[in-house]
C-alpha positions as a LaTeX table, in Angstrom:
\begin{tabular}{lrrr}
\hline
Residue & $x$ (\AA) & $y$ (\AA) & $z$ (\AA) \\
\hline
Unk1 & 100.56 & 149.63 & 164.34 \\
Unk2 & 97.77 & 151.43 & 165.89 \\
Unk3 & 97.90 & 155.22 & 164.41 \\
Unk4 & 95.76 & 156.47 & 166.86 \\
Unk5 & 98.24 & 155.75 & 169.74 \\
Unk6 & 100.92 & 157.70 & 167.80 \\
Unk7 & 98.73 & 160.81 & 169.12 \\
Unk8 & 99.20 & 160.15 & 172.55 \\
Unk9 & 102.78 & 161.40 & 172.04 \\
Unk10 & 101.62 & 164.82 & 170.45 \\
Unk11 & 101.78 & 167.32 & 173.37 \\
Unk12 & 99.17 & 170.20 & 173.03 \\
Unk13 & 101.51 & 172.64 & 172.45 \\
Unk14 & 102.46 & 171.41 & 169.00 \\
Unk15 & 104.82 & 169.26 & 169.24 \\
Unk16 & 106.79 & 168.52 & 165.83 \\
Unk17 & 105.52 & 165.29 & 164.42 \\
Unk18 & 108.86 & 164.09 & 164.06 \\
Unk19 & 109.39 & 164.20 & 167.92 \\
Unk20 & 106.17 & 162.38 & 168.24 \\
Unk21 & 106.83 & 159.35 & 165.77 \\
Unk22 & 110.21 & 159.26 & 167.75 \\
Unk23 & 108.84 & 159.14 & 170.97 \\
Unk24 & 106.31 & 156.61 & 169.61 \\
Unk25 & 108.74 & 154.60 & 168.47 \\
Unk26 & 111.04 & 154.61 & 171.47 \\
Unk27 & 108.15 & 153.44 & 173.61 \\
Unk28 & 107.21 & 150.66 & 171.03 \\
Unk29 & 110.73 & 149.17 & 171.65 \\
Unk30 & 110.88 & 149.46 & 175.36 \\
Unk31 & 107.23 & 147.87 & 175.54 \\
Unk32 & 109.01 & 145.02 & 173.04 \\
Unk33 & 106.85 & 145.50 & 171.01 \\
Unk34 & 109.93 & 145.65 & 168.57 \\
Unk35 & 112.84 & 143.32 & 169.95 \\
Unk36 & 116.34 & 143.67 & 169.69 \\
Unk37 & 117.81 & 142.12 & 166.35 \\
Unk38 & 114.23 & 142.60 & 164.97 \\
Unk39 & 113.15 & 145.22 & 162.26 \\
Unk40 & 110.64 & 148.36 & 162.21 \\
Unk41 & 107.79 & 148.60 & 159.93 \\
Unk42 & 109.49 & 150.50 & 156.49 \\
Unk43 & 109.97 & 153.76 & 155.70 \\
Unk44 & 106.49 & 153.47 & 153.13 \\
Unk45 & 104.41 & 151.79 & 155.80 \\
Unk46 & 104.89 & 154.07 & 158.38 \\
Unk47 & 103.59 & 156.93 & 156.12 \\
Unk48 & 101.09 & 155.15 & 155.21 \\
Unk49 & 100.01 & 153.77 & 158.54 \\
Unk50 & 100.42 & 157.87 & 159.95 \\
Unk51 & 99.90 & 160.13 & 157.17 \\
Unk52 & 103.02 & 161.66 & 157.60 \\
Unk53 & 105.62 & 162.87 & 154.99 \\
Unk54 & 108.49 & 160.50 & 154.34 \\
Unk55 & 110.85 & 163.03 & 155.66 \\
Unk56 & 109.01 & 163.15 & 158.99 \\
Unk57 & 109.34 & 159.53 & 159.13 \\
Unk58 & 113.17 & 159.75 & 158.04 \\
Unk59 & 113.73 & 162.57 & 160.69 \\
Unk60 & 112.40 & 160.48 & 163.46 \\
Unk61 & 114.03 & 157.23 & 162.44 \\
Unk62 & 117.72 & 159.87 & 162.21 \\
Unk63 & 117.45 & 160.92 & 165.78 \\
Unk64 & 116.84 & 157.02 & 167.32 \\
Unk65 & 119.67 & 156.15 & 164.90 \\
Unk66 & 121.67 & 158.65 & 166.78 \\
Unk67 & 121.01 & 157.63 & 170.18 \\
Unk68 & 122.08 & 154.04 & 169.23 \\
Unk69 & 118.49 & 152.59 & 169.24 \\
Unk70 & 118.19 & 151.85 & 165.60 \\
Unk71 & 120.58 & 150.26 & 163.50 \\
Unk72 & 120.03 & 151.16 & 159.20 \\
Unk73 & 121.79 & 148.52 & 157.22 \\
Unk74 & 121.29 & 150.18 & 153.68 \\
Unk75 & 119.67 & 147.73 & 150.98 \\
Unk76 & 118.01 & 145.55 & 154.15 \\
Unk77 & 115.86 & 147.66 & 155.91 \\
Unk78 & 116.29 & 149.16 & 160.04 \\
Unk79 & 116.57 & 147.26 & 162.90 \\
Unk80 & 116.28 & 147.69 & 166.51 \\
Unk81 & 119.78 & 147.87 & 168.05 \\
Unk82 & 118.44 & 148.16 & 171.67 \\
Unk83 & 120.80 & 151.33 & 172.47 \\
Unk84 & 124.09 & 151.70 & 173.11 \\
Unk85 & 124.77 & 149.44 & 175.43 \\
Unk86 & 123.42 & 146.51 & 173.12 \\
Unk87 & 124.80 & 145.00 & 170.12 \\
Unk88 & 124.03 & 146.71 & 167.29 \\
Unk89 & 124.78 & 143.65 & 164.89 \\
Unk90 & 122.68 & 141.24 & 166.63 \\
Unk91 & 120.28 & 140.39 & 164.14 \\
Unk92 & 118.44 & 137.56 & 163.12 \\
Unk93 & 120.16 & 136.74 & 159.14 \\
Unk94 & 116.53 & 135.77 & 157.84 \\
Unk95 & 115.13 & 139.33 & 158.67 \\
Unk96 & 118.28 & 140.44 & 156.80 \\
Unk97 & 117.74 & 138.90 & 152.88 \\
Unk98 & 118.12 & 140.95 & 150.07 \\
Unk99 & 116.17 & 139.00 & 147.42 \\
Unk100 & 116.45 & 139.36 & 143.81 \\
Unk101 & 114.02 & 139.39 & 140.97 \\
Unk102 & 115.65 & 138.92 & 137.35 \\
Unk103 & 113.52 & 139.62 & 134.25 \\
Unk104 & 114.40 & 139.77 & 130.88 \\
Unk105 & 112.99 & 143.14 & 130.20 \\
Unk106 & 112.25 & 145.13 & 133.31 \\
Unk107 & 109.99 & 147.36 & 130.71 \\
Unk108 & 107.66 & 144.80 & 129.91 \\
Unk109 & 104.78 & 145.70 & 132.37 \\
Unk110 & 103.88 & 141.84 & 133.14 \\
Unk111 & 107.16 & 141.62 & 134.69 \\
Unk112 & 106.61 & 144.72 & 136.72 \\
Unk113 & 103.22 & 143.40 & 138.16 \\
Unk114 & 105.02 & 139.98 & 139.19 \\
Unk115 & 107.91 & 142.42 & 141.09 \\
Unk116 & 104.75 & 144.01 & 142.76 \\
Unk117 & 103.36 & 140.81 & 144.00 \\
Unk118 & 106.71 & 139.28 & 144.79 \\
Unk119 & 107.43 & 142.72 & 146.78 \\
Unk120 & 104.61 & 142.96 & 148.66 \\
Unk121 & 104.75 & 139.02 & 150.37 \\
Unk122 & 108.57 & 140.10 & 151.10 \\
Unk123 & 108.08 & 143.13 & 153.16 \\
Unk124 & 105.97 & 140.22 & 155.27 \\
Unk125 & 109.36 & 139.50 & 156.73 \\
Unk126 & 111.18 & 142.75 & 156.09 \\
Unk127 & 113.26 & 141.44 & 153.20 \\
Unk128 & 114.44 & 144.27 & 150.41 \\
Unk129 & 113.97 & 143.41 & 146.68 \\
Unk130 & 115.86 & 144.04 & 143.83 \\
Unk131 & 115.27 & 144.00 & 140.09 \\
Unk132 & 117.62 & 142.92 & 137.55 \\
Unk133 & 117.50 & 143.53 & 133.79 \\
Unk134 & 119.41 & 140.73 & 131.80 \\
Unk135 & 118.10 & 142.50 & 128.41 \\
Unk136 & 116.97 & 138.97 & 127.55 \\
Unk137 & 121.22 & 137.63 & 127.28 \\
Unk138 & 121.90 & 134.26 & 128.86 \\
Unk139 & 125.61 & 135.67 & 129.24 \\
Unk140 & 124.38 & 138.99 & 130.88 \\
Unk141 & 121.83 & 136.96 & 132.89 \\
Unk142 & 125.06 & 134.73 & 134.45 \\
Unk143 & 126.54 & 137.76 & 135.15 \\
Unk144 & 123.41 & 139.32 & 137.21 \\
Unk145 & 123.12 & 136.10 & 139.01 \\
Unk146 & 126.69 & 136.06 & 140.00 \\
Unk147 & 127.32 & 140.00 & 141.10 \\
Unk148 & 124.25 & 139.36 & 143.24 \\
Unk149 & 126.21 & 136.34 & 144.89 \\
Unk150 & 128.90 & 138.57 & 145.51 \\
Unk151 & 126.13 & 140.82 & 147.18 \\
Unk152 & 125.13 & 138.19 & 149.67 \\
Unk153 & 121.94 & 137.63 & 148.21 \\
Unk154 & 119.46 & 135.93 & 150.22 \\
Unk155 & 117.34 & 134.80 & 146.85 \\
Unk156 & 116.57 & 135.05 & 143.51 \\
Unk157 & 113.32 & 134.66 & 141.17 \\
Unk158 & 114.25 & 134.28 & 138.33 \\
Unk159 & 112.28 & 134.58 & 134.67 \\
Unk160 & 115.39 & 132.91 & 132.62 \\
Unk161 & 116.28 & 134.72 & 129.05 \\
Unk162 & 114.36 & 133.21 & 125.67 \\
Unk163 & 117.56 & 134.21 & 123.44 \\
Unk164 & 119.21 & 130.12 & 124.28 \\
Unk165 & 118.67 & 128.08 & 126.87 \\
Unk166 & 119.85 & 128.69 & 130.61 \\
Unk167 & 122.98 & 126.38 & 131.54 \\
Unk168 & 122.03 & 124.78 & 134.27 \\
Unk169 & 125.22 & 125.65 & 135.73 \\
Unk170 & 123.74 & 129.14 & 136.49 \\
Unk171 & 121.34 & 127.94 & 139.26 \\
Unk172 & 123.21 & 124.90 & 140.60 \\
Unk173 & 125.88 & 127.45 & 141.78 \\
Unk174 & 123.88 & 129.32 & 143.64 \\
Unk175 & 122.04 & 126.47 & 145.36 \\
Unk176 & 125.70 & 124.65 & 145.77 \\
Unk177 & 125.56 & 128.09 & 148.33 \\
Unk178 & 122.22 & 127.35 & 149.75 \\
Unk179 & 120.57 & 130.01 & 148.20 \\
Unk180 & 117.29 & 129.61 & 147.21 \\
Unk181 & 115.85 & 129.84 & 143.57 \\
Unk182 & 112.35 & 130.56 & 141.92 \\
Unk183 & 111.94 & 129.80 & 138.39 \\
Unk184 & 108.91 & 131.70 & 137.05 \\
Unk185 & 107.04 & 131.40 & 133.79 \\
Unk186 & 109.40 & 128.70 & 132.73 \\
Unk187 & 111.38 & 125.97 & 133.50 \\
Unk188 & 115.19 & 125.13 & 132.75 \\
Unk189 & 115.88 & 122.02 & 131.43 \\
Unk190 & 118.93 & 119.98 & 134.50 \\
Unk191 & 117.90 & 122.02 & 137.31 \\
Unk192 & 115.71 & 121.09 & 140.29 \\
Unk193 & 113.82 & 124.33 & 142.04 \\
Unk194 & 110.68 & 125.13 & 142.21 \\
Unk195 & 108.31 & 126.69 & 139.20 \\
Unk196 & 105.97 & 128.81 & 139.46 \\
Unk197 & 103.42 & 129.63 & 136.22 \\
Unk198 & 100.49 & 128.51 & 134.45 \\
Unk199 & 99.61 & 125.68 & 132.19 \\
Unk200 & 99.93 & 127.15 & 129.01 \\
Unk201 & 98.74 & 124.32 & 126.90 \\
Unk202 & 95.17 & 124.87 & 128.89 \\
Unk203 & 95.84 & 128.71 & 127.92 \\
Unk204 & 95.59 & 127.48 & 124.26 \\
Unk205 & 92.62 & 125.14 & 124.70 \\
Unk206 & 90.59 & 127.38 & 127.14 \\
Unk207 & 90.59 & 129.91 & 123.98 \\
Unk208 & 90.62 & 127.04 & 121.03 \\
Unk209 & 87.32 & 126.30 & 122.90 \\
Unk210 & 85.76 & 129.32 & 122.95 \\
Unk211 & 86.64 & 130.12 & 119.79 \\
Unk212 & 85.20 & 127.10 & 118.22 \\
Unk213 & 81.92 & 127.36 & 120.15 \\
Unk214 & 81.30 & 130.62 & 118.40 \\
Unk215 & 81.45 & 128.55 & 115.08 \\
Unk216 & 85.36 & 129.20 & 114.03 \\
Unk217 & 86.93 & 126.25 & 111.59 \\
Unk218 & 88.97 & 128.31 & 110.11 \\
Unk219 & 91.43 & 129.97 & 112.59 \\
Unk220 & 94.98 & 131.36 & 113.29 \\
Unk221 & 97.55 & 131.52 & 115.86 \\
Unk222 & 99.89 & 133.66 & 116.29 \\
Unk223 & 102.89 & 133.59 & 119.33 \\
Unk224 & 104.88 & 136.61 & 120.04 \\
Unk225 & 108.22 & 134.45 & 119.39 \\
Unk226 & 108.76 & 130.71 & 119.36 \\
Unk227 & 109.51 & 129.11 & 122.52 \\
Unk228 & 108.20 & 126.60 & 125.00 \\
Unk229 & 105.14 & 128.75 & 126.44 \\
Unk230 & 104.14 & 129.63 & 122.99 \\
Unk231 & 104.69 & 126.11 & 121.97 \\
Unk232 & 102.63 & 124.75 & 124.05 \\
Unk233 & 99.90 & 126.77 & 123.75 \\
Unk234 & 99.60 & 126.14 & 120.14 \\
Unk235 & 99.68 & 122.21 & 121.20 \\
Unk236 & 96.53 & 122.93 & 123.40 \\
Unk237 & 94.63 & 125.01 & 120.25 \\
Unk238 & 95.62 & 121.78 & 118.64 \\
Unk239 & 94.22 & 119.65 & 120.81 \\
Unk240 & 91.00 & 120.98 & 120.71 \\
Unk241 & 90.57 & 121.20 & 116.81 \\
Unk242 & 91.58 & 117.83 & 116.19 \\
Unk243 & 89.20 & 116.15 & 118.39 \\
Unk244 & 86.50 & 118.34 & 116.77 \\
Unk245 & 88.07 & 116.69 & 113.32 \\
Unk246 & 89.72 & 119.90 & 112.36 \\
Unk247 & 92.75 & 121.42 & 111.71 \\
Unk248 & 94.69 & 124.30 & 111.54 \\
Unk249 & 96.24 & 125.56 & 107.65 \\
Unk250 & 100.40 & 125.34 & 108.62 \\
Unk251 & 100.35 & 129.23 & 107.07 \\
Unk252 & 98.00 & 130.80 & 109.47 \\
Unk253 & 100.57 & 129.64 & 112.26 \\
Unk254 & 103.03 & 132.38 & 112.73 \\
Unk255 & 105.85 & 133.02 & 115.48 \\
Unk256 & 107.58 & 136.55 & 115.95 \\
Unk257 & 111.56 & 136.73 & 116.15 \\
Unk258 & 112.71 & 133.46 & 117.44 \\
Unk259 & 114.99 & 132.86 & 120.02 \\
Unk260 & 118.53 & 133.60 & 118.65 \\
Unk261 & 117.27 & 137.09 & 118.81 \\
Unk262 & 118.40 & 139.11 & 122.31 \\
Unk263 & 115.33 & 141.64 & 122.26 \\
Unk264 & 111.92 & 140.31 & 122.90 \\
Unk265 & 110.64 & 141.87 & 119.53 \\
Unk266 & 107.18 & 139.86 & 118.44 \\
Unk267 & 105.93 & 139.90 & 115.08 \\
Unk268 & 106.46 & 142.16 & 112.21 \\
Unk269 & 103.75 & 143.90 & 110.28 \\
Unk270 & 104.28 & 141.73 & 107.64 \\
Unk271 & 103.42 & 138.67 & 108.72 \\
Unk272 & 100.26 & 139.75 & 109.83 \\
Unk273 & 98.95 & 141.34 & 107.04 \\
Unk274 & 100.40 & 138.43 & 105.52 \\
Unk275 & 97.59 & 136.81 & 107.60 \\
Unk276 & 94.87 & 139.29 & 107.38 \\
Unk277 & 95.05 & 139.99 & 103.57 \\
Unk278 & 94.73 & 136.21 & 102.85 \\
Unk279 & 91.45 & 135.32 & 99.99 \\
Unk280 & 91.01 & 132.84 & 102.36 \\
Unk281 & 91.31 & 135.06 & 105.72 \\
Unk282 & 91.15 & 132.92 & 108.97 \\
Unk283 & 87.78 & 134.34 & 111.09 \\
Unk284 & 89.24 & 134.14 & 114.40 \\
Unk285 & 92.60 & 134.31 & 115.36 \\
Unk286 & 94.32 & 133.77 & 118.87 \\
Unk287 & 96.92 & 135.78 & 119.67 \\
Unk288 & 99.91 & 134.76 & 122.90 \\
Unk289 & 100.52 & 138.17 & 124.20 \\
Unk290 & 98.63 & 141.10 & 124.04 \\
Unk291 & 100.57 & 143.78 & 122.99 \\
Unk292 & 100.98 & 141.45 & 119.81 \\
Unk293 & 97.03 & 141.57 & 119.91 \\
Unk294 & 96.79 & 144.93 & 119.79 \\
Unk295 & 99.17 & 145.26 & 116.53 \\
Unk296 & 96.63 & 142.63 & 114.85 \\
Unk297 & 93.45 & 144.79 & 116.24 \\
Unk298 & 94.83 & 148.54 & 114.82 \\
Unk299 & 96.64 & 146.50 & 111.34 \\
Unk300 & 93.06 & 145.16 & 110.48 \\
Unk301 & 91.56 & 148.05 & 111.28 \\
Unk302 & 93.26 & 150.45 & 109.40 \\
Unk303 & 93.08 & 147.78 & 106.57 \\
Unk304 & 89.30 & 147.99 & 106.53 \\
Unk305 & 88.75 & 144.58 & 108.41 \\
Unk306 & 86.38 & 145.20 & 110.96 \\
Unk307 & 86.85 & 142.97 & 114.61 \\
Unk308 & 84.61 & 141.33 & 115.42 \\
Unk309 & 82.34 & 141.42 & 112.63 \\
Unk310 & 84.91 & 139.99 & 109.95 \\
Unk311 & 87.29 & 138.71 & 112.17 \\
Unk312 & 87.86 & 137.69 & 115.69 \\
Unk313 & 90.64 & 138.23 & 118.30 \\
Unk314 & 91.49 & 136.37 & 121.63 \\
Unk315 & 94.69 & 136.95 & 123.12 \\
Unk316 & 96.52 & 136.09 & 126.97 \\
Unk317 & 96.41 & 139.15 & 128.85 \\
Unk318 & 97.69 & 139.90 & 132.89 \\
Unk319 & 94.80 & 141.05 & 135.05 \\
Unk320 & 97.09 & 143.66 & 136.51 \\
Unk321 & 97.40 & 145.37 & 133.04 \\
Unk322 & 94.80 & 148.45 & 133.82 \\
Unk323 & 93.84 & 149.74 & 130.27 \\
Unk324 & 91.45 & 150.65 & 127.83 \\
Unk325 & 92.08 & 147.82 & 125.12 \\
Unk326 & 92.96 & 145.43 & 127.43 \\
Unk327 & 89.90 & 145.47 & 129.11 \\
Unk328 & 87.66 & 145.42 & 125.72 \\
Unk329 & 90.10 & 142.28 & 124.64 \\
Unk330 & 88.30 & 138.86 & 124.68 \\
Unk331 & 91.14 & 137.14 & 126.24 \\
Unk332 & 92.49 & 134.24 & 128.66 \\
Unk333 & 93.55 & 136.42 & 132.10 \\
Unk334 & 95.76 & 135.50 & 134.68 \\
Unk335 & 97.33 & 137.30 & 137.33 \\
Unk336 & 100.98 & 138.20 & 137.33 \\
Unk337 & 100.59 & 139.65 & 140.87 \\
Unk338 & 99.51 & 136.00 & 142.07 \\
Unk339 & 103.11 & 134.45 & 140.36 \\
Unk340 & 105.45 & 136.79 & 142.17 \\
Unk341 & 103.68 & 136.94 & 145.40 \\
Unk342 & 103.88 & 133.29 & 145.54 \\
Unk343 & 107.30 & 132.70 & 144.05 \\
Unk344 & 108.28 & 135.72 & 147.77 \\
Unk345 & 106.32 & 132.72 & 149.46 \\
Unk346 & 108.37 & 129.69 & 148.35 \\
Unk347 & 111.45 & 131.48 & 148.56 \\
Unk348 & 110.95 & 132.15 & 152.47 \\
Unk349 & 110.00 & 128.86 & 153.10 \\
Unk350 & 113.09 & 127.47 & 151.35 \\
Unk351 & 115.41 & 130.03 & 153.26 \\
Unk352 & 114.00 & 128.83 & 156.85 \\
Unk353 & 114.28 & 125.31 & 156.04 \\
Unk354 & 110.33 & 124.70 & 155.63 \\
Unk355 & 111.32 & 123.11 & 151.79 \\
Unk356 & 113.99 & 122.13 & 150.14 \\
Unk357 & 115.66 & 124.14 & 147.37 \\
Unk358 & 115.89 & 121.51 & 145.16 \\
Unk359 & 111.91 & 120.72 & 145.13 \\
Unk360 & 110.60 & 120.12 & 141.93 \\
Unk361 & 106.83 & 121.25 & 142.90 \\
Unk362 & 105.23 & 123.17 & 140.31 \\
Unk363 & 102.21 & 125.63 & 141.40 \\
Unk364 & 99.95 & 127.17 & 138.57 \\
Unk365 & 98.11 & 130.24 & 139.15 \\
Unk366 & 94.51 & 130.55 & 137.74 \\
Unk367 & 93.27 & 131.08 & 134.54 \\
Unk368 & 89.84 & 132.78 & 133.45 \\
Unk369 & 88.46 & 133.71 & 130.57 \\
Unk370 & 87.33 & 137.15 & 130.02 \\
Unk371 & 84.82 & 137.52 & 127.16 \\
Unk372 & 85.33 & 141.28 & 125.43 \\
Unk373 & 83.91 & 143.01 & 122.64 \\
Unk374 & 86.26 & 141.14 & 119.55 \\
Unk375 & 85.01 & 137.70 & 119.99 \\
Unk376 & 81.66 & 137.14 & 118.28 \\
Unk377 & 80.15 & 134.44 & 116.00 \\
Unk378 & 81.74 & 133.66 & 112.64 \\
Unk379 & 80.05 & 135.34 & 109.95 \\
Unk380 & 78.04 & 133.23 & 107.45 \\
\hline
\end{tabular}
């Protein structure tokens, strides 16, 4: 949309801006440069692309609604109708898909950056996203997935629940339907779709690397709970130390709440003071998520063990995560954005027939390492 045509259809005499943005509008379609069946740039973009209020844009899209040459269809967006003579219900179902995004914990602000990405490839092709909470319950999660069937979903991402393992069940349904799924993060063990993550056992030696080449032997890991991503990032620490002939004490390897547990809690204070009040205190410890990092960083510090200088800290953190500790953290970053922005990708290309929903591909989204102020070298 070119904003600088939308003046053309200001009269001199101050005409309301509604009435322009209508009029603009109305000559976009009868130029087709919007078709019949198709839809019109959102609500947000049009703002954006005008500077106008959203209830300018609302009061414009109102009238042409009126008059027959829009059609709203709430939850999918609004679509050109071609006026009353037309049908109003010709429209193409791929422009129509409501596509769903369900998280364990929509609070957690990693998921929230992944709903960003995975919005902002989906309003590509006009499809409206929404996000589900399943509070981390594989029974609440079957639940979400099927009341979203019921709402003629066009797709779902989905980040399964940690509390027990998804029944495979839950996604075969929906693909008996030909609906499209996403896993994110994490596979599910019977079910062919495709993943999209990051190779967490690289996560684990990336940092077991670093770590060691600032002189670390003796180290610590600690996961936020025990499951398969955690797992396997301890596997890659492993790796590393035992081909340098090293290994890792079994009690400076601690997991948070494990998985029979509904909330996504982490560690308790305890166990990490358990860790950092040891005679023989690990120098370095890597952490899985960093809000469990930043527990460790303000424990130690109010227990008079300075970081760096006594100890070291690496942690995973998202890249879209825009604060203060985060950004002092040396830590293994990826990009959350990336994962849902690709998952909206696969998902459209499933739902017009460009891949199958039952594809097993797997696509990993960068890693770096970002070196901060709490990794230095071990102390003598």
């Amino acid at each position: 949309m070119n904003s600088s045509k939308i003046k053309d259809f200001f009269a001199e005499d101050a005409k309301p801006k509604w009435e322009g943005l209508r009029d603009f509008l109305l000559n976009q379609i009868k130029e087709g440069i919007y078709m019949p069946g198709k839809a019109i740039p959102s609500e947000n973009y049009l703002a954006k692309a005008t500077g106008f209020a959203r209830n300018t844009i609302r009061q414009a899209i109102n009238e042409l609604e009126k008059d027959g040459m829009l059609l709203r269809i709430r939850g999918k967006g609004t679509f050109v109708a071609g006026g009353k003579d037309m049908n109003a219900h010709a429209v193409n179902p791929n422009e129509l898909a409501l596509y769903g995004v369900v998280v364990p914990q929509i609070g957690y602000n990693t998921y929230g950056i992944l709903a960003k990405g995975f919005d902002e490839y989906a309003n590509k092709f006009h499809h409206q996203m929404v996000v589900c909470d399943t509070g981390n319950d594989i029974h609440k999660q079957g639940d979400v997935i099927f009341q979203l069937l019921e709402q003629g979903i066009g797709g779902i991402a989905l980040v399964s629940a940690t509390s027990a393992p998804t029944p495979p069940h839950q996604i075969r349904y929906l693909q008996t339907h030909n609906i499209p799924v996403v896993l994110c993060h994490r596979n599910i063990e019977g079910v062919s779709a495709p993943l999209v993550g990051w190779d967490s056992r690289k996560v684990g030696r990336m940092a077991a690397q670093k770590i060691l080449e600032m002189g670390h032997r003796n180290i610590a890991y600690i996961g936020m709970l025990k499951y398969i991503i955690n797992e396997q990032q301890l596997d890659g620490v492993m790796d590393v130390y035992n081909q340098a002939g090293l290994h890792i004490l079994p009690e400076n390897i601690v997991f948070g709440q494990d998985q029979g547990s509904l909330e996504v809690i982490g560690t308790n204070e305890q166990q990490i003071l358990n860790i950092i009040n040891k005679k023989n205190r690990p120098t370095a410890i890597f952490c899985s998520d960093l809000y469990e990092a930043e527990k460790i960083y303000f424990l130690a510090v109010n227990h008079g063990v300075r970081i760096p200088e006594d100890m070291s800290l690496v942690t995973t953190a998202d890249k879209g995560v825009n604060n203060y500790i985060a950004s002092k953290m040396a830590r293994i970053e990826k990009y959350e954005y990336e994962l849902g922005y690709k998952a909206a990708e696969l998902m459209h290309k499933m739902q017009i027939g460009e891949m199958s929903i039952t594809s097993d591909d797997v696509f990993n989204v960068e890693l770096k390492f970002e070196n901060g102020l709490t990794l230095s070298r071990c102390p003598d």
